[in-house]
KEBA-187038 format. One record per residue (C-alpha): residue in one letter; y negated, z, x. Coordinates in steps of 0.2 Angstrom, whole numbers, plus 5000, padded with zeros to 4 digits. Layout:
aa = A, v = Y, w = Z, u = X
...
# end
This chain:
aa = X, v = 5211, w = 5610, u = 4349
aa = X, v = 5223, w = 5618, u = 4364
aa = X, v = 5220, w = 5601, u = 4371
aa = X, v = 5206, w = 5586, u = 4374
aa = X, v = 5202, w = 5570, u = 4382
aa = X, v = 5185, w = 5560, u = 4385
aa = X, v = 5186, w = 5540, u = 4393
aa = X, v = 5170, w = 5531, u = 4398
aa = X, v = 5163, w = 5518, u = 4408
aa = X, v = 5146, w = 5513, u = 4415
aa = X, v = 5143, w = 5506, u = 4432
aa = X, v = 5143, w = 5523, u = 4442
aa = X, v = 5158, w = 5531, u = 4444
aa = X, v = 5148, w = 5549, u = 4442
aa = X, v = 5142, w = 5544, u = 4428
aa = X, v = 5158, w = 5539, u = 4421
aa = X, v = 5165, w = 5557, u = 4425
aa = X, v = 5149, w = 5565, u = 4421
aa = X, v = 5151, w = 5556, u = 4401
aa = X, v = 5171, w = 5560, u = 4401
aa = X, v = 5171, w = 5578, u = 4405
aa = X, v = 5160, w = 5581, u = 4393
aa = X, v = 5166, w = 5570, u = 4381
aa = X, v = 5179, w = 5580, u = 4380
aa = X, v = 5174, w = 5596, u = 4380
aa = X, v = 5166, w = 5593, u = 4366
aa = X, v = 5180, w = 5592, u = 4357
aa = X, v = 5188, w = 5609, u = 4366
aa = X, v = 5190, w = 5622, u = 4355
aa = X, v = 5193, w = 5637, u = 4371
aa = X, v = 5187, w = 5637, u = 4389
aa = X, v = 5197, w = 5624, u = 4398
aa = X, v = 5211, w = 5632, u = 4408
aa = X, v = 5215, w = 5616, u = 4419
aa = X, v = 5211, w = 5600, u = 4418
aa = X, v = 5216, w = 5582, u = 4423
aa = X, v = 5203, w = 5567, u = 4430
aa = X, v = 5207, w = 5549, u = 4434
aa = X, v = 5194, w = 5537, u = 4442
aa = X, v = 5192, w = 5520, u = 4445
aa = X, v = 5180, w = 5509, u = 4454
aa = X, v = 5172, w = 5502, u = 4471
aa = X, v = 5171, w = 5514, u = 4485
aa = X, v = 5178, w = 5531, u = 4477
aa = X, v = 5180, w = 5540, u = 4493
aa = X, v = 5162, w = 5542, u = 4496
aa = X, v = 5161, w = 5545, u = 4480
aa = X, v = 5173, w = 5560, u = 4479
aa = X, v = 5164, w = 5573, u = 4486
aa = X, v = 5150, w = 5572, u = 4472
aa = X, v = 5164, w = 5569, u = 4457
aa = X, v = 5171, w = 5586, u = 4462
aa = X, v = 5153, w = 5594, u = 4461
aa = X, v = 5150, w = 5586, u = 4443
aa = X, v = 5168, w = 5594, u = 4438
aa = X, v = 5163, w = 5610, u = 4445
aa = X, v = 5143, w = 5611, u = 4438
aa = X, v = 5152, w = 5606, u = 4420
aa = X, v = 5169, w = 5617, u = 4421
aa = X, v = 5167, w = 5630, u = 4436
aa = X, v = 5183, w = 5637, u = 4439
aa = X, v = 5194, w = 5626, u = 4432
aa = X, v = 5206, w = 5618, u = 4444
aa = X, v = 5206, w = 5599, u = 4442
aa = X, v = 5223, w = 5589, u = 4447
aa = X, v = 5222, w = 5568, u = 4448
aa = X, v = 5219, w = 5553, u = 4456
aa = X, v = 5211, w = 5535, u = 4458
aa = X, v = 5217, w = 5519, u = 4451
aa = X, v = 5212, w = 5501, u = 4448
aa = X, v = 5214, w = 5504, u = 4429
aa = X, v = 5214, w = 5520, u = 4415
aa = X, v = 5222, w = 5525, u = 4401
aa = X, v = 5213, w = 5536, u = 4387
aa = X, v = 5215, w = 5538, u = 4369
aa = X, v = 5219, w = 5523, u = 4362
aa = X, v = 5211, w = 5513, u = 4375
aa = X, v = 5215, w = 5506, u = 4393
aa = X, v = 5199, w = 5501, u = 4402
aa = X, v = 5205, w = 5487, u = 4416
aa = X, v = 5195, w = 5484, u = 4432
aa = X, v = 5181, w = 5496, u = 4427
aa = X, v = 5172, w = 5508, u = 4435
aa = X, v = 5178, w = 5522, u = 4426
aa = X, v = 5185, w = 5539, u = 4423
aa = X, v = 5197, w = 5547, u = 4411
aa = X, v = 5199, w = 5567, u = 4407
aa = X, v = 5212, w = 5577, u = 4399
aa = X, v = 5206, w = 5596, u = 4397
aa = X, v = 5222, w = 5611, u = 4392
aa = X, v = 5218, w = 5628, u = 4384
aa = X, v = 5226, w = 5639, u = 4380
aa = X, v = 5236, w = 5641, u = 4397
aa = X, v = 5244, w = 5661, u = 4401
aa = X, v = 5245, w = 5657, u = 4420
aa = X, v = 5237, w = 5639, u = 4429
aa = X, v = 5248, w = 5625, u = 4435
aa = X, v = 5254, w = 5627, u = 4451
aa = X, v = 5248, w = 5615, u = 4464
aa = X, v = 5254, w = 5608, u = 4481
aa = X, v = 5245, w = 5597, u = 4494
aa = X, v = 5258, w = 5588, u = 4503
aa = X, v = 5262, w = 5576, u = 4517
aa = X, v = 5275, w = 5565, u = 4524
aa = X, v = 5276, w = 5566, u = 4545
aa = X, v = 5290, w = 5559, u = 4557
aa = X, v = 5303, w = 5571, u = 4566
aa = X, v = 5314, w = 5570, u = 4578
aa = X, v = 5329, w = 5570, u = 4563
aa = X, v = 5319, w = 5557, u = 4554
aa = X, v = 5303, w = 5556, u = 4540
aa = X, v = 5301, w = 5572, u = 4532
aa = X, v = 5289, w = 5579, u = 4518
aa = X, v = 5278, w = 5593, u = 4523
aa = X, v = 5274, w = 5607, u = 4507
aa = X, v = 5288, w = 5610, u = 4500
aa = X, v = 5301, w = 5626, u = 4499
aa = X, v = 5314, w = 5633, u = 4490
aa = X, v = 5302, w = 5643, u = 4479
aa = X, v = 5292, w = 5628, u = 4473
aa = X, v = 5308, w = 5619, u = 4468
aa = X, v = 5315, w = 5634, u = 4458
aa = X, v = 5298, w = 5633, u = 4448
aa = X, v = 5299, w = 5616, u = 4442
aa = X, v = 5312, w = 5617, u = 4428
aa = X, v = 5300, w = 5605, u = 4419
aa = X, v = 5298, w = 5592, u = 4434
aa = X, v = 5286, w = 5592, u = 4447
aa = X, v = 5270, w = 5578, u = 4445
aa = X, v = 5265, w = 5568, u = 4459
aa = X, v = 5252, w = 5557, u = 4461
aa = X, v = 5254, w = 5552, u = 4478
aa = X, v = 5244, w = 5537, u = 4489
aa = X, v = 5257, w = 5522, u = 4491
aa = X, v = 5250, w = 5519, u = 4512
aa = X, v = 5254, w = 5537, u = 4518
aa = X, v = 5267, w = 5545, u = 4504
aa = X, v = 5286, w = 5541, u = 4500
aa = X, v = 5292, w = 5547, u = 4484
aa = X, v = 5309, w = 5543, u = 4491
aa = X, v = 5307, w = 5554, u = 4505
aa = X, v = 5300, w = 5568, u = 4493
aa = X, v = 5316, w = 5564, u = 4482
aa = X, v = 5328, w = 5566, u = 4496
aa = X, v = 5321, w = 5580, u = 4503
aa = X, v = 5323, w = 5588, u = 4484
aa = X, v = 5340, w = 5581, u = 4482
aa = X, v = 5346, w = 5587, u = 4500
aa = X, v = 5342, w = 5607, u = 4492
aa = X, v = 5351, w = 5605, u = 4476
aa = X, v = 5366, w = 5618, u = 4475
aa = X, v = 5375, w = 5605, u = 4468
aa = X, v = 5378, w = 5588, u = 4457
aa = X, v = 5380, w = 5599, u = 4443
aa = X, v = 5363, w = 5607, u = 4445
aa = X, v = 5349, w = 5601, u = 4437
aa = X, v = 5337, w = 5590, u = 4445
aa = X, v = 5321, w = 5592, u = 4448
aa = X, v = 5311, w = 5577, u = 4441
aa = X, v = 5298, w = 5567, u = 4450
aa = X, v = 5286, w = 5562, u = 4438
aa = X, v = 5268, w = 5554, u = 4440
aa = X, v = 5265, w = 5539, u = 4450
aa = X, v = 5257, w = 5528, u = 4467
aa = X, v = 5238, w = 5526, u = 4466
aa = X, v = 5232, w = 5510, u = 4463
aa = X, v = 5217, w = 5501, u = 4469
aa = X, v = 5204, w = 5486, u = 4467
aa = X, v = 5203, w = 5485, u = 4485
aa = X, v = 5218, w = 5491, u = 4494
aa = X, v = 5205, w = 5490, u = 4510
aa = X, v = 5198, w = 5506, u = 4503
aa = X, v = 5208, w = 5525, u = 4504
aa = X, v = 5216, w = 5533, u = 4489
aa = X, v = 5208, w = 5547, u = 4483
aa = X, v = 5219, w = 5563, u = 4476
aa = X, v = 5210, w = 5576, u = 4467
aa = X, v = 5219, w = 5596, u = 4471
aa = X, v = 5211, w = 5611, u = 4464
aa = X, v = 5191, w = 5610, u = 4470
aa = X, v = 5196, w = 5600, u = 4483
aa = X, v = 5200, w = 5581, u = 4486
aa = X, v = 5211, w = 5571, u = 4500
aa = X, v = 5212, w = 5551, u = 4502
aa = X, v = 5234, w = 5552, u = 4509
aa = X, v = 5247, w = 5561, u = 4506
aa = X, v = 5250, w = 5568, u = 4488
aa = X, v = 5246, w = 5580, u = 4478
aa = X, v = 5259, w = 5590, u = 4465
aa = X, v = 5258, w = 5602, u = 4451
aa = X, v = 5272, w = 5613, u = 4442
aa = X, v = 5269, w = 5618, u = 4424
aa = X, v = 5269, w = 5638, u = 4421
aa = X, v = 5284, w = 5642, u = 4412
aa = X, v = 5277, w = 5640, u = 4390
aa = X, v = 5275, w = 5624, u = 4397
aa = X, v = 5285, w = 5605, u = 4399
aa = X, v = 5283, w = 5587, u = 4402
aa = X, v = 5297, w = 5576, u = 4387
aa = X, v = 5298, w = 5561, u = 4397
aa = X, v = 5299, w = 5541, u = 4389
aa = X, v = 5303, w = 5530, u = 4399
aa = X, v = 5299, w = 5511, u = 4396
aa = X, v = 5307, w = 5498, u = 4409
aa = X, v = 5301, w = 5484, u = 4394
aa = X, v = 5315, w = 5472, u = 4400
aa = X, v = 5332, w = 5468, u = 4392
aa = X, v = 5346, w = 5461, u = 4401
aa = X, v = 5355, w = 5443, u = 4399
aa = X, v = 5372, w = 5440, u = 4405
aa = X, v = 5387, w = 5449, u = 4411
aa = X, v = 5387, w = 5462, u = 4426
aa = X, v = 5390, w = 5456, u = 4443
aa = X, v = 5397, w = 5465, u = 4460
aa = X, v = 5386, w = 5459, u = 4475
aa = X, v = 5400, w = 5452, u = 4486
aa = X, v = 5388, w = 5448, u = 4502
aa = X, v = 5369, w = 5453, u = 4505
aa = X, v = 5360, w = 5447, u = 4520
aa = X, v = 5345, w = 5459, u = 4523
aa = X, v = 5336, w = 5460, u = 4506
aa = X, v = 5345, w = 5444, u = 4501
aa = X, v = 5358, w = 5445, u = 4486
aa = X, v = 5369, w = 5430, u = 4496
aa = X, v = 5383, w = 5432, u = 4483
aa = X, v = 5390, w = 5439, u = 4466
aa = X, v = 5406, w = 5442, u = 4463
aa = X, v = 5413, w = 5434, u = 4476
aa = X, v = 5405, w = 5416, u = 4473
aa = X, v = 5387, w = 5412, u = 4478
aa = X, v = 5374, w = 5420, u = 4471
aa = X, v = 5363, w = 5403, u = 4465
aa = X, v = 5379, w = 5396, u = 4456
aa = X, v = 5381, w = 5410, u = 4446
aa = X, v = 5362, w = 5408, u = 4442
aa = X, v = 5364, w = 5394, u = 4438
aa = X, v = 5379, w = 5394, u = 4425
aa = X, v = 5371, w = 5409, u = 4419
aa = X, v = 5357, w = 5399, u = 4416
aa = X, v = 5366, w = 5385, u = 4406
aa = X, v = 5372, w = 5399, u = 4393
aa = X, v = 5355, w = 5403, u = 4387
aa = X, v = 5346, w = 5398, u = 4374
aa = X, v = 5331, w = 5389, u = 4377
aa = X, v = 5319, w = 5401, u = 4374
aa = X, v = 5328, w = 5413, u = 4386
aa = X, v = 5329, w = 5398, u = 4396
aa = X, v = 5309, w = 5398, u = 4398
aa = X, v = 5309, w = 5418, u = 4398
aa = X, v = 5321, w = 5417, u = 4415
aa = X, v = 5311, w = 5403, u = 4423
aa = X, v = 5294, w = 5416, u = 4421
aa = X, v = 5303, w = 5433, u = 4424
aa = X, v = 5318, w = 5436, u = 4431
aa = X, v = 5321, w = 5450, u = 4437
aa = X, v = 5339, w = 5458, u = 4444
aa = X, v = 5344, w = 5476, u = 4438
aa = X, v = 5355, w = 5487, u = 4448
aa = X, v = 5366, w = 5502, u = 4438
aa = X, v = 5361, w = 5520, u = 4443
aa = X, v = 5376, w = 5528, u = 4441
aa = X, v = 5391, w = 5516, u = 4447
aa = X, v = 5405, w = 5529, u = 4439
aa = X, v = 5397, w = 5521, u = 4419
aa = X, v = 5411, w = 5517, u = 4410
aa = X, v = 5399, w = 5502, u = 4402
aa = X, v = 5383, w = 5495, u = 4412
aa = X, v = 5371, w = 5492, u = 4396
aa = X, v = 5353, w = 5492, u = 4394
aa = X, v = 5343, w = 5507, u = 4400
aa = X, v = 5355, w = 5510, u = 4416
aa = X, v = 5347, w = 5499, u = 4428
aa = X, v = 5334, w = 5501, u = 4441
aa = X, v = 5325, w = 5482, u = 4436
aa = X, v = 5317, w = 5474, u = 4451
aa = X, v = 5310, w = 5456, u = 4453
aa = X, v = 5319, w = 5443, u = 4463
aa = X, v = 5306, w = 5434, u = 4473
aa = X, v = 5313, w = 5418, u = 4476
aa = X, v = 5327, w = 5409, u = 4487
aa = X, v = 5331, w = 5410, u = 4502
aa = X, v = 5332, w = 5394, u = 4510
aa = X, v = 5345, w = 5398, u = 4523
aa = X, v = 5360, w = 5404, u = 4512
aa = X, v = 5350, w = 5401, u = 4494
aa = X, v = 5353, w = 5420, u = 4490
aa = X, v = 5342, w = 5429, u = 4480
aa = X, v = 5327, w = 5439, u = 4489
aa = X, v = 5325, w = 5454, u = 4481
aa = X, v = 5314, w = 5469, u = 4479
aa = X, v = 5323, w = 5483, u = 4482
aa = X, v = 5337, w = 5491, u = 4493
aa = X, v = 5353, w = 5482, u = 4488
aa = X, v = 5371, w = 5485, u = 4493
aa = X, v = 5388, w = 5475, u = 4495
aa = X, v = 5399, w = 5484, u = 4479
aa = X, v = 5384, w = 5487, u = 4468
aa = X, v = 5385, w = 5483, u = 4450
aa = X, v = 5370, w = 5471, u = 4447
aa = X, v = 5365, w = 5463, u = 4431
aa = X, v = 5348, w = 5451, u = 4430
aa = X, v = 5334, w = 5454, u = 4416
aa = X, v = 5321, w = 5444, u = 4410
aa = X, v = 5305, w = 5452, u = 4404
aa = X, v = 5291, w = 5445, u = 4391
aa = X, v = 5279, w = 5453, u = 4378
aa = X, v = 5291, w = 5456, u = 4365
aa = X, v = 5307, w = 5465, u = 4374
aa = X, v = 5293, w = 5476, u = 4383
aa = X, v = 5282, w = 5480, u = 4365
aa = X, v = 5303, w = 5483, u = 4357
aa = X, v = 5308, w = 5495, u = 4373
aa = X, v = 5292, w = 5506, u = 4369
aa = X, v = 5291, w = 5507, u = 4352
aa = X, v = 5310, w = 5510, u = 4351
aa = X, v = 5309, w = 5526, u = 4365
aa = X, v = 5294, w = 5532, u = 4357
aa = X, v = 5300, w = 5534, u = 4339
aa = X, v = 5317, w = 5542, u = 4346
aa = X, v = 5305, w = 5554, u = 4355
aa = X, v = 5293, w = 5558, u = 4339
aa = X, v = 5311, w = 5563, u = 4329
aa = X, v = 5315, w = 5576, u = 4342
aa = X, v = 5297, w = 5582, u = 4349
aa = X, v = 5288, w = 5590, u = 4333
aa = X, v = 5271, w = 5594, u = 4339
aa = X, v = 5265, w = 5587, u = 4359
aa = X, v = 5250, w = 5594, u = 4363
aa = X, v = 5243, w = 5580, u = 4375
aa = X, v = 5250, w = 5562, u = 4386
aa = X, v = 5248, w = 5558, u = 4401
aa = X, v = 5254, w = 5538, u = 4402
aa = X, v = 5258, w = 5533, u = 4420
aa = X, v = 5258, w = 5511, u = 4416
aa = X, v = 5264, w = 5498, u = 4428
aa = X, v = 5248, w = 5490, u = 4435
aa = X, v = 5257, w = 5471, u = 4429
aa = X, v = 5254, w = 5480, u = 4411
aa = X, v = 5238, w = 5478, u = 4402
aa = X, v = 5233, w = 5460, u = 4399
aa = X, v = 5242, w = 5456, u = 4414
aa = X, v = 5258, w = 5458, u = 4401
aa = X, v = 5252, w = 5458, u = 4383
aa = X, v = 5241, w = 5447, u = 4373
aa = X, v = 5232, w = 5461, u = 4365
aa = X, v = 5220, w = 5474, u = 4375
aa = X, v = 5226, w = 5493, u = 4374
aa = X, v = 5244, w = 5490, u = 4372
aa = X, v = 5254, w = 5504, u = 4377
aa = X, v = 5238, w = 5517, u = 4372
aa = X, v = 5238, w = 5508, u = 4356
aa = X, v = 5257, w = 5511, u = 4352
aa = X, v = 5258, w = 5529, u = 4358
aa = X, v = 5246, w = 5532, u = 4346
aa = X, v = 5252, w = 5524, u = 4332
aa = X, v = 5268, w = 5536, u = 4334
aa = X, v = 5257, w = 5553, u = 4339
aa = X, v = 5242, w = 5551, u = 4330
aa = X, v = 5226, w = 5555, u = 4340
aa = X, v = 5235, w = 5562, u = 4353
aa = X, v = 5224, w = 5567, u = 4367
aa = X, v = 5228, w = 5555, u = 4382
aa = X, v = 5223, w = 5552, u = 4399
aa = X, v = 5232, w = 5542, u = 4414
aa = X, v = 5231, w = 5527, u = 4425
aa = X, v = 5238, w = 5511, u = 4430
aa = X, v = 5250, w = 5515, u = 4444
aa = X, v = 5256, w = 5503, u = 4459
aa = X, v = 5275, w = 5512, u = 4456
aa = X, v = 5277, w = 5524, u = 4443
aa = X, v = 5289, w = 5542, u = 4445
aa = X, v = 5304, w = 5547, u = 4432
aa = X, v = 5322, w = 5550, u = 4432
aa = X, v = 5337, w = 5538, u = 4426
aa = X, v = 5355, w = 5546, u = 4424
aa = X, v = 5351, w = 5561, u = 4437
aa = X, v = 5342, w = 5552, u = 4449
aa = X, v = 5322, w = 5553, u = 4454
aa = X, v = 5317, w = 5534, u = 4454
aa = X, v = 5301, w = 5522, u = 4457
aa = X, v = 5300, w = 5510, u = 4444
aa = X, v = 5288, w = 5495, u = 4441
aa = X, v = 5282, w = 5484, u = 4425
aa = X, v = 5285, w = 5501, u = 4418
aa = X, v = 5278, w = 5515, u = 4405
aa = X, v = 5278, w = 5531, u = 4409
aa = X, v = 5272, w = 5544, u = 4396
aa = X, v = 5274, w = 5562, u = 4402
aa = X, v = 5272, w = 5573, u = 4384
aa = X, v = 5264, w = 5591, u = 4386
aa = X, v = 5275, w = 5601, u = 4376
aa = X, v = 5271, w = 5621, u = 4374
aa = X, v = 5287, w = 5629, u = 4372
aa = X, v = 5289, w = 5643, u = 4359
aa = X, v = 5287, w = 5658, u = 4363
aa = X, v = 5302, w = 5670, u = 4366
aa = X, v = 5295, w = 5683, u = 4352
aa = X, v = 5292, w = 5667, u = 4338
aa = X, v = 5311, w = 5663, u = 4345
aa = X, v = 5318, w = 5678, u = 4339
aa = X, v = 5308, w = 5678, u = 4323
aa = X, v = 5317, w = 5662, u = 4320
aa = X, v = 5331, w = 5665, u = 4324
aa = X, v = 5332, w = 5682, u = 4311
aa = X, v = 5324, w = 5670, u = 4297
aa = X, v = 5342, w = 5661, u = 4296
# end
């Protein structure tokens, strides 16, 4: 196999790793060319140090890219509040993955991101992965930054993939794993050499009720009124229009969706940033919301439950299985509110990606914010799925060979 993956859990973290690398190296058909290692547990940062010295007795040489998390992902399995570690070993590679310590510092113009150039953006045709710590990194910043060197609208962007680290204890630093090295802030990032690509799927696992709205007046991060009347009125007679079990869904988990790309002819499902309204304010009985929200945006409220999350997935994934033939690995980046937090049944979203790519190799975490792109823009999502699949692209030769056959 080009590539394997190993997932365990005891109650050391070192033995976890120890059991997961080689778990999956014994599957590995080549000498691992890279790998990737995620870790959960208590006190990780003093246990970093002697993670990376298990990884390197067991796989000298062989850079290692990840980071810590509350909760992992593997093959067909997501271990939740564990001490834990997850692996994902590549073969196979001509040239290693590129990889880039950064860091976001203050300026006299304003935040800036530290680590990045010119020549790292024009390698990452595929999308740059981040996994960044969510106390001392923006991916907002870092999409900015990215955004701001574009030659133009018309040029491709550069996808952020990846996600925030997430954390038992948020008392405790993050740990990021670069190379042979570690760091507990900032972010680490990784560009694929050129045979390689990430196909992204990304699951918001809501579905929207109701008609779009314009925000008319916002107060702060209050939504004070849509379309010109106040905001809980229209709540309200949205509310009576429901059918009762949608009625029940709203009281539990409504959330409020605004478009992307405000030049849509149409505003329907998929083309929303989904955030959760918090509650009302008691002043002006707006809506407190999440997010960064503007007068003139086009706004349409969500509700999200087991079901329209399980239908989102599994409908993105088969569209993806009918035009990816053969991924060699996952990487699933899932909202830390997933899990059993979401669904009734343990393993969801492992358990579905493997049900469309069968024994998959899979490594990832549970992510407090996870990276993709929506209609051209770099984004931080919650409640969401994330599955970044490692496709080998064919060769130019194979191409040609092709080609000639027809």
């Amino acid at each position: 196999m080009v590539c394997t993956s190993g997932i365990a859990s005891s109650s050391s973290v070192l033995v976890s790793a120890r059991t997961a690398l080689e778990r999956a190296l014994e599957k590995l058909a080549e000498p691992a060319d890279f790998g990737f290692l995620f870790v959960s547990g208590p006190l990780l940062s003093e246990r970093a140090a002697a993670i990376i010295d298990i990884w390197q007795e067991l796989v000298p040489d062989v850079p290692v890219f990840g980071g810590s998390a509350e909760s992992l992902v593997g093959s067909k399995v997501e271990l939740e509040g564990q001490c834990a570690a997850s692996v994902l070993l590549v073969s196979g590679m001509r040239a290693p993955p590129q990889l880039f310590e950064l860091e976001c510092i203050k300026t006299p113009d304003g935040p800036s991101v530290m680590g990045i150039s010119d020549e790292w953006i024009q390698m990452s045709p595929s999308g740059i992965l981040l996994i960044a710590c969510p106390k001392t990194f923006s991916m907002e910043i870092l999409a900015n930054a990215i955004d701001y060197e574009r030659p133009s609208s018309e040029h491709p962007l550069v996808s952020l993939l990846g996600g925030y680290c997430s954390s038992q204890n948020w008392q405790e630093p993050c740990v990021l794993f670069c190379g042979d090295r570690f760091q507990l802030q900032g972010a680490v990032a990784l560009t694929l050499p050129q045979e390689w690509r990430w196909q992204t799927v990304i699951s918001q696992g809501c579905r929207p009720i109701g008609d779009p709205f314009i925000i008319t007046e916002m107060d702060g991060q209050t939504v004070v009124s849509l379309g010109g009347k106040p905001a809980m009125q229209q709540l309200r007679q949205l509310f009576s229009t429901l059918p009762s079990n949608e009625q029940q869904m709203f009281s539990k988990s409504l959330m409020i969706g605004r478009a992307i790309n405000e030049c849509a002819d149409t505003f329907s499902h998929g083309e929303f940033l989904v955030r959760s309204v918090q509650g009302v304010d008691p002043d002006n009985q707006g809506l407190v919301v999440t997010d960064r929200f503007q007068v003139g945006q086009t706004v349409r409220f969500h509700v999200r439950d087991e079901q329209a999350a399980t239908a989102d997935f599994r409908d993105l994934l088969s569209k993806a299985k009918r035009s990816i033939l053969s991924p060699e690995a996952a990487l699933l980046f899932s909202c830390n509110g997933r899990g059993t937090r979401m669904f009734s049944n343990s393993h969801h979203d492992a358990t579905i990606l493997d049900e469309y790519f069968p024994d998959l190799p899979l490594a990832g975490m549970f992510a407090a914010g996870e990276f993709g792109p929506i209609s051209n823009s770099n984004l931080v999502h919650g409640f969401t799925a994330i599955a970044n699949l490692l496709v080998r692209n064919p060769s130019p030769i194979s191409s040609l060979d092709n080609d000639q056959s027809h």
